[in-house]
VEXDREN-2710 file (C-alpha; in Angstrom, 1 decimal):
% VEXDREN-2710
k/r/px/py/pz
1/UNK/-12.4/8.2/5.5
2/UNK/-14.2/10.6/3.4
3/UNK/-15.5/9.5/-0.1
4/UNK/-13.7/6.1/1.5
5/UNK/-15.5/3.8/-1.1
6/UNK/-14.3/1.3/-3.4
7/UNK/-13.7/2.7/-7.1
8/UNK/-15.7/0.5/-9.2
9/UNK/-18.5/2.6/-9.5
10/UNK/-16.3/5.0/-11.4
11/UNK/-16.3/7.8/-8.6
12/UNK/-12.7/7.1/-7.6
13/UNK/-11.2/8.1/-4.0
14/UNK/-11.0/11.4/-2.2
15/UNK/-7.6/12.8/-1.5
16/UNK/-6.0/11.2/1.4
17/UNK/-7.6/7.7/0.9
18/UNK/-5.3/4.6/-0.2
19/UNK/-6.8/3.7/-3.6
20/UNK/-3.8/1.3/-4.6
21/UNK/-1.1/-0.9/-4.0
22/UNK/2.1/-2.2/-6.0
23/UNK/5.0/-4.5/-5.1
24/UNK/8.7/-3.7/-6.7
25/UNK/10.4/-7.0/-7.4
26/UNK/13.4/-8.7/-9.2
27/UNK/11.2/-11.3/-10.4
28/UNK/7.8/-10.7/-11.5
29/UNK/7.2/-14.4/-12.8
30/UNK/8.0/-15.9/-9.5
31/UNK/5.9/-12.4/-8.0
32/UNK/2.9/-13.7/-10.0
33/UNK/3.1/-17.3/-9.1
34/UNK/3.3/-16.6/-5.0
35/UNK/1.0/-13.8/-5.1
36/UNK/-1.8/-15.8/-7.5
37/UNK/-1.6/-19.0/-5.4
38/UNK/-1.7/-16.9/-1.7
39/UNK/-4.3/-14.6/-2.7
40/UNK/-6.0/-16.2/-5.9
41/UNK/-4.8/-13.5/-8.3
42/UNK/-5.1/-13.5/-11.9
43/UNK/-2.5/-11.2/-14.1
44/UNK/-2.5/-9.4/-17.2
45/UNK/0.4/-6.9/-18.9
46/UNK/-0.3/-3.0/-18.1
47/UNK/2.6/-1.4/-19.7
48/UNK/6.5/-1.7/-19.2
49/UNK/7.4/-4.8/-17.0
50/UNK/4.0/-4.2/-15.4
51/UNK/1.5/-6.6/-14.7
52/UNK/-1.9/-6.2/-13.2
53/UNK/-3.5/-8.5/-10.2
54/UNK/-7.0/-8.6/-10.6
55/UNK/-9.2/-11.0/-8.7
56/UNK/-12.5/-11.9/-9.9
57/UNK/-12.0/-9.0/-12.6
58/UNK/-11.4/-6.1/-10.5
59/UNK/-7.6/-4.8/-10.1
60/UNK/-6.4/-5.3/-6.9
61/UNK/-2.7/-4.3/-7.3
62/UNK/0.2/-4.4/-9.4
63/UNK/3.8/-6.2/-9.5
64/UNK/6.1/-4.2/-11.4
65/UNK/10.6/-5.3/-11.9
66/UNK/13.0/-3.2/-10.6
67/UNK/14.7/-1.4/-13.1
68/UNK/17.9/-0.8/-10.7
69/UNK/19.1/-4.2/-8.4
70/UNK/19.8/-1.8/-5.8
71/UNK/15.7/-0.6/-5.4
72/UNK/14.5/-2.2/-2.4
73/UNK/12.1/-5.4/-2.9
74/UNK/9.0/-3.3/-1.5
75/UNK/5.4/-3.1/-1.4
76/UNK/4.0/0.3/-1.3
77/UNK/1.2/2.3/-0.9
78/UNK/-0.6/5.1/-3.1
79/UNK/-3.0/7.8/-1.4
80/UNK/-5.7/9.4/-4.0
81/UNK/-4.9/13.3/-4.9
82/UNK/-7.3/15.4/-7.9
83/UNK/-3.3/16.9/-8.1
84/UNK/-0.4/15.4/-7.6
85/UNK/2.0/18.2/-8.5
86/UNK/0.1/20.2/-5.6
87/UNK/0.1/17.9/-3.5
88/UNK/3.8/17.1/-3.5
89/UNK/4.5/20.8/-2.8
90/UNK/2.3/20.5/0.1
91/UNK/4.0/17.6/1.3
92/UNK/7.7/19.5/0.7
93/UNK/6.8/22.5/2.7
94/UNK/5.1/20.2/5.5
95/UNK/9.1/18.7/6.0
96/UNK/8.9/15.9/3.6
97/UNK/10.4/14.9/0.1
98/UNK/10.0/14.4/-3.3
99/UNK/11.6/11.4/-3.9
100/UNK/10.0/10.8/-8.0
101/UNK/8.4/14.1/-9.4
102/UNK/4.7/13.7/-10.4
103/UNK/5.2/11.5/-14.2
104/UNK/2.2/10.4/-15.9
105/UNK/2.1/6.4/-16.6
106/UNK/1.1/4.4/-19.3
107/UNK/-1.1/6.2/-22.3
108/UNK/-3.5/8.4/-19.6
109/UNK/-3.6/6.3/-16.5
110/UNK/-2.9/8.6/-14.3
111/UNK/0.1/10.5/-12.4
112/UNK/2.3/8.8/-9.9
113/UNK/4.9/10.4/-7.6
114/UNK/7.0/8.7/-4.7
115/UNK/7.0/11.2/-1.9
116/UNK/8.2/10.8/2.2
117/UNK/7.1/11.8/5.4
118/UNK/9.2/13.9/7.2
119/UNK/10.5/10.7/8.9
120/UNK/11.3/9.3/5.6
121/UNK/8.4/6.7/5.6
122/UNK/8.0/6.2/1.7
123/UNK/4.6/6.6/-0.1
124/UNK/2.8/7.3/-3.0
125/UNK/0.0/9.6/-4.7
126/UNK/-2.1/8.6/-7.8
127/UNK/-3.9/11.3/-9.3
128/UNK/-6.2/9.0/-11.6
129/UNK/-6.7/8.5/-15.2
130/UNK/-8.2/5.9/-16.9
131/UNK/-7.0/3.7/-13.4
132/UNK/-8.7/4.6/-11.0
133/UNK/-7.3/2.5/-8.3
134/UNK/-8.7/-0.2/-6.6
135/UNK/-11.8/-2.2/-8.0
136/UNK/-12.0/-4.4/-5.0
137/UNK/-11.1/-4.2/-1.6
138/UNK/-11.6/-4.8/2.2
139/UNK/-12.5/-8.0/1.1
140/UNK/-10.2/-11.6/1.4
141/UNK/-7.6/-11.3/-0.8
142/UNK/-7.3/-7.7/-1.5
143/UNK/-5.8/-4.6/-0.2
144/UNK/-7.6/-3.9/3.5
145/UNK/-5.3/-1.3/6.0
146/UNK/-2.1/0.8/5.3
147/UNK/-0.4/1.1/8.8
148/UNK/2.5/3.4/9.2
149/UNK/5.4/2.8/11.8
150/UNK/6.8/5.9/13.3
151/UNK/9.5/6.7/15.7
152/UNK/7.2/10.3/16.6
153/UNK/3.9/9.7/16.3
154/UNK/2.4/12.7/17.4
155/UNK/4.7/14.5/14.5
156/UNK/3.0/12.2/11.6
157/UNK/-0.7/12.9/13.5
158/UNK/0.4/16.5/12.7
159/UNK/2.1/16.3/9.1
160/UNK/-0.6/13.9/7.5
161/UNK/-3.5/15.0/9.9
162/UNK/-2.4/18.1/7.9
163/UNK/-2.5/16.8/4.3
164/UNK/-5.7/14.4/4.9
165/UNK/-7.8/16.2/7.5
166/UNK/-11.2/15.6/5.3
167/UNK/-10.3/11.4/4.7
168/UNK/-8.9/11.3/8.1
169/UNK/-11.6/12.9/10.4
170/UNK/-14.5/14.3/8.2
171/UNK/-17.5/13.6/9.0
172/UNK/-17.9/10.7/6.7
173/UNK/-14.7/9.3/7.8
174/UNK/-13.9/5.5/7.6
175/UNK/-10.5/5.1/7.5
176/UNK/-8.5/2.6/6.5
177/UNK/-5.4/4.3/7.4
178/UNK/-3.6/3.6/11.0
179/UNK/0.0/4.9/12.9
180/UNK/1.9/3.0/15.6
181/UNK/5.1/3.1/17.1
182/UNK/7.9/1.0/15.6
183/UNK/8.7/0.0/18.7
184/UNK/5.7/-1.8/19.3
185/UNK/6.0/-4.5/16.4
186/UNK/9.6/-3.9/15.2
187/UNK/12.9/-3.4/16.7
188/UNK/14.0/0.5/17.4
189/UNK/16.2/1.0/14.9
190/UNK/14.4/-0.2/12.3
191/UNK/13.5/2.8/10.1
192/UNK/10.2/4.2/9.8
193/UNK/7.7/2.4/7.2
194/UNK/4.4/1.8/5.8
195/UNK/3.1/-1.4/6.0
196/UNK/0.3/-2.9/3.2
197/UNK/-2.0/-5.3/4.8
198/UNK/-4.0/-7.7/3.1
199/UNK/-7.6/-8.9/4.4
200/UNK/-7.2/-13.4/4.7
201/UNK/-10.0/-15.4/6.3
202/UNK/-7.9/-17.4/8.3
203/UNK/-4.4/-15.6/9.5
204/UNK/-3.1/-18.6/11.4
205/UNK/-3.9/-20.7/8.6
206/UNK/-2.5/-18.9/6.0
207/UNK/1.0/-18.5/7.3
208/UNK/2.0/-22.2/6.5
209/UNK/0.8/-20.8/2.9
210/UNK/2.9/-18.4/2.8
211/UNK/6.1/-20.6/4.3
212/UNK/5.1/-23.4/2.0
213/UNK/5.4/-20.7/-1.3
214/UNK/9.3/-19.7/-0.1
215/UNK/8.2/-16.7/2.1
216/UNK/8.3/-16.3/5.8
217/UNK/6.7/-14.9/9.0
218/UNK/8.5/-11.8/10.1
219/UNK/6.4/-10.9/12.9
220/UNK/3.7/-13.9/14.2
221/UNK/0.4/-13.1/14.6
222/UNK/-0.4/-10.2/17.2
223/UNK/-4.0/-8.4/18.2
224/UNK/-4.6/-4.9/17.0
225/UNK/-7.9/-3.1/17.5
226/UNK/-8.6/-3.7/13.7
227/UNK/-8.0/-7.4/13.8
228/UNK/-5.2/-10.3/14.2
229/UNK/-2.4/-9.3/11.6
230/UNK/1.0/-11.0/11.1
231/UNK/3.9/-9.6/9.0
232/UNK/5.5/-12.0/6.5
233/UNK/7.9/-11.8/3.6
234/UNK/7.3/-13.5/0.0
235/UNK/10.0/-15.0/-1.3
236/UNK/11.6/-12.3/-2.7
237/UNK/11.9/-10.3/0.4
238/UNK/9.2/-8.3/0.2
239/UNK/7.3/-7.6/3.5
240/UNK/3.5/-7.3/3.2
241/UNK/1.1/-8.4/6.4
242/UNK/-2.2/-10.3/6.3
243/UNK/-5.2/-9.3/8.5
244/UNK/-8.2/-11.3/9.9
245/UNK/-10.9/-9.2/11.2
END
């Protein structure tokens, strides 16, 4: 993708370009204690019931408690924006939704908003602040593909070929950003959904991890053209998959 480089420099992420991750659980205790023994991560408090993985110093993602029992138990994704406000009226006249209105978190880390796809695939935007997403990535352990499973995939090529044309096919595009058919991993009637992958050296190897922490294997490990993935659960419910490239 364009400007697809890792934040720690200070430049940030072009529009369009995943530049962070967060989980929504019950339980962030028991979220910290699967999560820093599977990946390595340490944690710190951000602000509300928010905590901060970072692994070797650099944030990697966030765990944050549901406010409402009812919230699904959920991992999901942010794409960069220098606006999120415009952006989401872009996304509403393209035949999605604004699900959250752009708020701005913590004291000046940057806008959120939760926003979906016309399918009703859930994401987010983060236009930064003093966060400016990911510190670390495509590396083990950390955040390393966003794949989206649609029922019409030539209707989300248009709607986000349309809001990311410049990450998605510039001419300095890397992305980092895929598409399938739900069909081809899930059953058909499961609803349409992003997927957070997370780069492991091993993805065989870590699945008795993951079954030995109270989580399990959802989907086993298949062959993509970016790598062997799997799709597991923690042990809150939570689905998330792990990549070996």
């Amino acid at each position: 993708m364009a400007e697809n480089r890792a934040s720690a420099n200070g430049t940030g992420y072009g529009e369009g370009v995943p530049c962070w991750v967060d989980a929504q659980l019950a339980d962030v205790e028991a979220g910290k204690r699967f999560y820093g023994e599977l990946f390595g991560w340490d944690f710190e408090e951000a602000f509300d019931s928010t905590v901060l993985a970072r692994l070797d110093g650099e944030p990697v993602a966030s765990l944050s408690r549901k406010t409402d029992g009812r919230m699904p138990t959920v991992w999901t994704v942010y794409f960069a924006t220098p606006d999120a406000a415009a952006l989401a009226g872009r996304i509403r006249a393209a035949g999605g939704q604004v699900v959250t209105a752009p708020v701005q978190v913590g004291a000046g880390l940057g806008t959120v908003a939760l926003v979906t796809d016309p399918e009703g695939a859930v994401f987010g935007l983060w236009q930064a602040g003093e966060h400016r997403g990911f510190g670390r990535r495509h590396e083990v352990g950390t955040f390393v593909w966003a794949e989206l499973y649609a029922r019409d995939t030539e209707a989300a090529n248009t709607f986000y070929g349309g809001l990311f044309h410049d990450a998605l096919f510039g001419p300095d595009a890397e992305p980092d950003f895929g598409r399938a058919a739900v069909s081809e991993v899930f059953p058909a009637m499961m609803p349409p959904h992003f997927v957070v992958h997370f780069r492991v050296a091993d993805c065989e190897g870590i699945l008795g991890t993951v079954n030995r922490l109270g989580g399990r294997v959802q989907v086993p490990p298949f062959e993509t053209s970016y790598g062997t993935v799997a799709v597991v659960t923690d042990d809150q419910g939570a689905s998330f998959a792990v990549l070996e490239r």
